[in-house]
N, C-alpha and C positions, 0 to 999 in steps of 0.2 A: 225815339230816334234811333235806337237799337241798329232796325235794317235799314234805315235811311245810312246809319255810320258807314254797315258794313258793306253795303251794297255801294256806294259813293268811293269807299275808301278802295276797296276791290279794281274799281274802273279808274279812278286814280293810278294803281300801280301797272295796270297793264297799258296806261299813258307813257308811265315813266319808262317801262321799257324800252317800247316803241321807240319813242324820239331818240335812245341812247342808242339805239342800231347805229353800228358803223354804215352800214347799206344809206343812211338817213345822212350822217355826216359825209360820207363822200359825194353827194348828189346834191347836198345844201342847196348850191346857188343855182341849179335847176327849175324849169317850172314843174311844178306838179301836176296832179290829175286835176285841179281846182285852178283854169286857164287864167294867168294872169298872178299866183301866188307863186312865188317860190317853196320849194321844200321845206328849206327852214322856215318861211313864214310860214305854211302850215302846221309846223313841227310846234311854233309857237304859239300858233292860235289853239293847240291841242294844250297847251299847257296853262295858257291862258285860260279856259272851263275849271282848272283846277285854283290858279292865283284869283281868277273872280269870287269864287265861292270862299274861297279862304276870308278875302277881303269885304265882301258881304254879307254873309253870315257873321262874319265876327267880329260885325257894326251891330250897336244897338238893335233892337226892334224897333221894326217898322212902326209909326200911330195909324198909319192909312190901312184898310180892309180892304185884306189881299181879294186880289178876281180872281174867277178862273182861269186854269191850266189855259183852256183851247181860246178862251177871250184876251189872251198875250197874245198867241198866234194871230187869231183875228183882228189886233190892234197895230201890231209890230211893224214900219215898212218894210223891212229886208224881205218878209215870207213872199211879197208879191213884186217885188223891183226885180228890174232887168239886171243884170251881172254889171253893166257900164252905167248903173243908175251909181248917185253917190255912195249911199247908203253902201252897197258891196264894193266901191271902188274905196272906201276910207277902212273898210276892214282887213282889205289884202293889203294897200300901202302901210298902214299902222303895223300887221303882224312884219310885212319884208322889213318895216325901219328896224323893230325889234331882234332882226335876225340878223342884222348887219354886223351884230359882234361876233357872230358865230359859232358852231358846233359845240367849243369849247368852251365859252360864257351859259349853256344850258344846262347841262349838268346839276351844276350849285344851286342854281336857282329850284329847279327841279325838287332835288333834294331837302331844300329848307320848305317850301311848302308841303311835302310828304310831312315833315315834321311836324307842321302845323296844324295840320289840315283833322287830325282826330281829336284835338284840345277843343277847335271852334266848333267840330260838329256836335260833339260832347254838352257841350255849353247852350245850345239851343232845341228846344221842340217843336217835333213836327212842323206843328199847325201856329206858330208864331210866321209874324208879316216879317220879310226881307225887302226894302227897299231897294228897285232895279234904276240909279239914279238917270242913266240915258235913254232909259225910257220913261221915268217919269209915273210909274205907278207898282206896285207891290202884290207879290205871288208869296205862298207860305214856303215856309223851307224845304219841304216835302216837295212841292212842287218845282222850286226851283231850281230841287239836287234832279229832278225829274227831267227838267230842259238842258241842264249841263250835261247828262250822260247818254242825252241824244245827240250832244254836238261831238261828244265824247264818241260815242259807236260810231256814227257817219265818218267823221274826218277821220276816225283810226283806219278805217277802210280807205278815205282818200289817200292817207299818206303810206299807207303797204300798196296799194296799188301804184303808187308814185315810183316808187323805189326796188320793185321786184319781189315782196314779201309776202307770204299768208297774211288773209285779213284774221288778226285775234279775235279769238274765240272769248264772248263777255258769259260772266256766269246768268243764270235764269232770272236772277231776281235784279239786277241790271237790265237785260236783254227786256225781258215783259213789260215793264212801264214804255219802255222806247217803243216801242211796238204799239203796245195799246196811243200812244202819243201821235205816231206816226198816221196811225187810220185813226186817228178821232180828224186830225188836222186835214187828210183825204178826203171823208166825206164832206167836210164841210167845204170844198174846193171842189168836188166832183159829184158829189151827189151818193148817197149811201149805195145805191144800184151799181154803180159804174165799181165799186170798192168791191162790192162783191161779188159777181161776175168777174173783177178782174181776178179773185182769190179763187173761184170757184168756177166759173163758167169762161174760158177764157175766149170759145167760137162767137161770146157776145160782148163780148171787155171792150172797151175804148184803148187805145194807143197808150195811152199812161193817162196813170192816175196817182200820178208823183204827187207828193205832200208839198213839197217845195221846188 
């Protein structure tokens, strides 16, 4: 769990930056780059990938036998629901109710799960099952510090782009799982040709070939 710690715990703190931008608190109750959330609620959903793992991870082990990384994506509704389908309309209400305390209620919170967060990582291996209870089936730890800091990369870009900011720079061994995540979940949405063509050939690429 070594790079799992470090690499997790790394994208963690350039979370906690982030949301503590004043640029972030002046703009709270704005909508963000994510139509339909506010800034705070995105500031919280970003922080939320850190409170879920805390609180996941350091539940028991799972008994169920985790699937694979790409058969989550393949199972999950949000990957293929429209923005006004439930599913993403109860994720942006949930994070704006959470932000209704404001700027100044995020902080502390913040901060005590930084605290947390290296005791529970600490505590578990890799390839031990994490029960994902609203979905209802179980990914290993590894994989599932793998899908937080894709939600991690993506919305730190929504929310700098929100608010007028550089998107942060994540280190490499952060950066490459999300990546290799991002095109495994591509092809199998678009077909491996379309993936690379679009990386490589782009006089023959399709219009996107967005993962989600």
């Amino acid at each position: 769990m070594t790079d799992d710690l470090t690499n997790f715990s790394q994208a963690a703190l350039i979370v906690a930056d982030l949301v503590r931008r004043r640029e972030v608190a002046d703009r709270w109750d704005q909508e963000s780059a994510c139509a339909g959330m506010t800034v705070g609620g995105l500031a919280h959903h970003l922080v939320g990938q850190i409170g879920s793992t805390v609180r996941l991870v350091g539940a028991p082990p799972s008994e169920q036998s985790p699937i694979p990384l790409l058969e989550h994506y393949a199972r999950a509704a949000w990957v293929t629901a429209a923005p006004e389908d439930d599913v993403n309309v109860g994720i942006r209400e949930g994070s704006d109710a959470e932000a209704a305390a404001g700027p100044e209620a995020l902080a502390p919170l913040v901060t005590g799960l930084l605290e947390q967060l290296p005791g529970v990582l600490a505590a578990r291996r890799g390839d031990e099952a994490v029960l994902i209870p609203w979905q209802g089936w179980s990914l290993t730890v590894h994989d599932w510090l793998v899908t937080r800091q894709m939600e991690i990369v993506v919305h730190s870009d929504d929310l700098a782009a929100s608010v007028g900011l550089a998107t942060p720079e994540f280190p490499e061994g952060v950066l490459t799982p999300v990546l290799a995540l991002l095109t495994g979940v591509a092809c199998r949405r678009h077909g491996q040709a379309a993936v690379v063509r679009a990386l490589s050939r782009p006089q023959r690429a399709p219009s996107s070939v967005s993962a989600f």
